[in-house]
MIZA-733969 format. One record per residue: residue in one letter; z, y, x of N, C-alpha, C in turn. Coordinates in steps of 0.05 Angstrom, whole numbers, plus 5000, padded with zeros to 4 digits. Each point is the difference from the previous one (the first is absolute). Layout:
residues N
- a:Z:Y:X:Z:Y:X:Z:Y:X
...
This chain:
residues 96
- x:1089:7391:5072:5022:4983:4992:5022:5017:4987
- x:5020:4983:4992:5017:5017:4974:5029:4983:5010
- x:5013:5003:5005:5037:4985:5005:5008:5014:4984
- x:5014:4980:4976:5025:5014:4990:5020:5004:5016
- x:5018:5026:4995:5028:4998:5010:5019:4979:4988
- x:5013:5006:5018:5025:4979:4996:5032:5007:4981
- x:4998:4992:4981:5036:5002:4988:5014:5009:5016
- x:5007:5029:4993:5030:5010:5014:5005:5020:4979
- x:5030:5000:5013:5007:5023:4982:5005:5031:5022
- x:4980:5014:4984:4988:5031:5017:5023:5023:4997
- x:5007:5003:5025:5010:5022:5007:4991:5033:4995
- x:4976:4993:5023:4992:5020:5008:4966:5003:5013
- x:4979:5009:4997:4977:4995:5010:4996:5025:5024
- x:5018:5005:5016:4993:5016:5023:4987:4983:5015
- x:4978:5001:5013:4986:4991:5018:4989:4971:4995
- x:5004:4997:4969:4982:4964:4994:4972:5000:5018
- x:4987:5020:4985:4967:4996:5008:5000:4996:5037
- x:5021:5011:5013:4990:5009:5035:5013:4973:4998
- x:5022:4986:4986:5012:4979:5006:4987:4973:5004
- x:4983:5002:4975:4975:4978:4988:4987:4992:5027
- x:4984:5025:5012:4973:5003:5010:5009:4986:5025
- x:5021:5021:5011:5011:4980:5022:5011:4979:5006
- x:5008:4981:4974:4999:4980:4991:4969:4982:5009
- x:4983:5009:4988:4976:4989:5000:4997:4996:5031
- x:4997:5029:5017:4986:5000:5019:5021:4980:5030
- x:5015:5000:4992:5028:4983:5009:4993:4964:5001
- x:4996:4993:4986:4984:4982:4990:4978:4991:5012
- x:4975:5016:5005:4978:4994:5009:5009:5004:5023
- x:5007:5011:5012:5014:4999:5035:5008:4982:5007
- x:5015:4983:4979:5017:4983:5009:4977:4974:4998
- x:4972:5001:4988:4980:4978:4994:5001:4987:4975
- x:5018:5012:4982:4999:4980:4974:4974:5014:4978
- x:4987:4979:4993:4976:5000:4980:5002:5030:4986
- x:4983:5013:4993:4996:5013:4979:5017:4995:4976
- x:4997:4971:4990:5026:5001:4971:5030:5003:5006
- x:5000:4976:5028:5030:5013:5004:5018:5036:5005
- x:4975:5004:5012:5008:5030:5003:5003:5016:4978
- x:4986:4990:4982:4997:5017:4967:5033:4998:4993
- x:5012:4973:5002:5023:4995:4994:5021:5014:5011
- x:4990:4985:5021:5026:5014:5018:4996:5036:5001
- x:4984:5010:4991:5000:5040:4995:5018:4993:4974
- x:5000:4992:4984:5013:5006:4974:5031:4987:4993
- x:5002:4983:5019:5031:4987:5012:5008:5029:5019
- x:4980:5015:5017:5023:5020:5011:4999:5014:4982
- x:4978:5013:4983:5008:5026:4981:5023:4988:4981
- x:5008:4976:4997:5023:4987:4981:5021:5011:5011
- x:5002:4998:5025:5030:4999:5010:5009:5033:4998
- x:4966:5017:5016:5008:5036:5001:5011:5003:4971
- x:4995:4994:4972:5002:5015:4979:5025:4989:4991
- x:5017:4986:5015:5028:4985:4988:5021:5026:5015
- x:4990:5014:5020:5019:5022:5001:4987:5029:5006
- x:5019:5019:4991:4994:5023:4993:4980:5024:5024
- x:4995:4989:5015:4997:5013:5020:4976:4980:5016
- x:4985:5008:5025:4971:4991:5000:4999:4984:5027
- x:5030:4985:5005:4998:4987:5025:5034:4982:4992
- x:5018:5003:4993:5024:4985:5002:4988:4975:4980
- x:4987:4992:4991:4988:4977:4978:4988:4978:5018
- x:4986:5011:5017:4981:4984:5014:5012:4972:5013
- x:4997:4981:5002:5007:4982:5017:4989:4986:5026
- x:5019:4997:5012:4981:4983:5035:4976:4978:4993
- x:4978:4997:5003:4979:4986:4995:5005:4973:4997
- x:5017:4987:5006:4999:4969:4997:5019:4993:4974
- x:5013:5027:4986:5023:5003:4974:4974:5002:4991
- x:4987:5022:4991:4980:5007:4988:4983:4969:4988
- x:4990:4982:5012:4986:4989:5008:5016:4967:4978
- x:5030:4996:5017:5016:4980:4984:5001:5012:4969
- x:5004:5019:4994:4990:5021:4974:4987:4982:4983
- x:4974:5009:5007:4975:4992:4987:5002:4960:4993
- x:5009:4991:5028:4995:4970:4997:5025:4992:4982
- x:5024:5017:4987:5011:4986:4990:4993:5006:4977
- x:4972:5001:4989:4989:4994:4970:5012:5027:4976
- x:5002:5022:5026:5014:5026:4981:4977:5003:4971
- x:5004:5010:4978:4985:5000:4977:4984:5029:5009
- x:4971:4998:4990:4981:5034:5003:4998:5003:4970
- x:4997:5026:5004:4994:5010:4966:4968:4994:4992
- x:5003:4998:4974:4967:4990:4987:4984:5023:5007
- x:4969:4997:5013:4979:5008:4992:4983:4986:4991
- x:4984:5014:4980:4982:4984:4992:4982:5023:5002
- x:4969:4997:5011:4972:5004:5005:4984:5006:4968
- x:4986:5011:4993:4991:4997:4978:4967:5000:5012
- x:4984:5011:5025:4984:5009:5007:4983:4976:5012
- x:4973:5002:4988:4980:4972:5011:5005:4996:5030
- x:5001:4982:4998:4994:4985:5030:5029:4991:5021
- x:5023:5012:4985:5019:4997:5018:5015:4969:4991
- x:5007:4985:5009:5019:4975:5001:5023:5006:5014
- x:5016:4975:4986:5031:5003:5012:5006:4975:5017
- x:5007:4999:5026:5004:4979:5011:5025:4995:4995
- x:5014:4980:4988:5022:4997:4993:5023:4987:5016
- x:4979:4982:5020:5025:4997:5025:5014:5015:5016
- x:4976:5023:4999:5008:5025:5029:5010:5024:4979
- x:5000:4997:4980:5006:5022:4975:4983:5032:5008
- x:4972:4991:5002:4986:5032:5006:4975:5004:4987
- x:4994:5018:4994:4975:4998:4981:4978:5004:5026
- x:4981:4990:4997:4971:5009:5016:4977:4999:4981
- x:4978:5018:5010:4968:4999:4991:4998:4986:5003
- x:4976:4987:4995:4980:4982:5002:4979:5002:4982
């Protein structure tokens, strides 16, 4: 699977990637699907890279979360590579 990130304006990328992942794995703990978790990793790496440093960005999980549901804009990817589709409700690319 493929999540675009989300529209912000970037500070700083200290700690995106550890931000993302734990994002992700945050997520599956908490029981949400595989797509939601895709999302919600790239709603936290949104928030880490809005400030300069690899932890004051972050937000409490249920901000994070109102985030995403208030229809924030993700930046375009587009796939060029056989087999991938774009689900356009959940905005994520997958194989198939």
């Amino acid at each position: 699977m493929w999540a675009p990130c989300f529209q912000v304006d970037v500070v700083g990328a200290t700690g995106s990637g550890d931000a993302t992942i734990a994002g992700f794995l945050s997520a599956l703990l908490r029981g949400m699907s595989i797509e939601d978790a895709m999302t919600a990793a790239v709603a936290v790496g949104a928030c880490n890279v809005q400030a300069a440093d690899a932890l004051s960005g972050i937000r409490p999980w249920e901000e994070t979360l109102q985030r995403v549901a208030g229809g924030r804009p993700r930046r375009t990817l587009t796939l060029a590579s056989p087999g991938w589709r774009l689900d356009a409700t959940r905005q994520l690319w997958a194989r198939h």
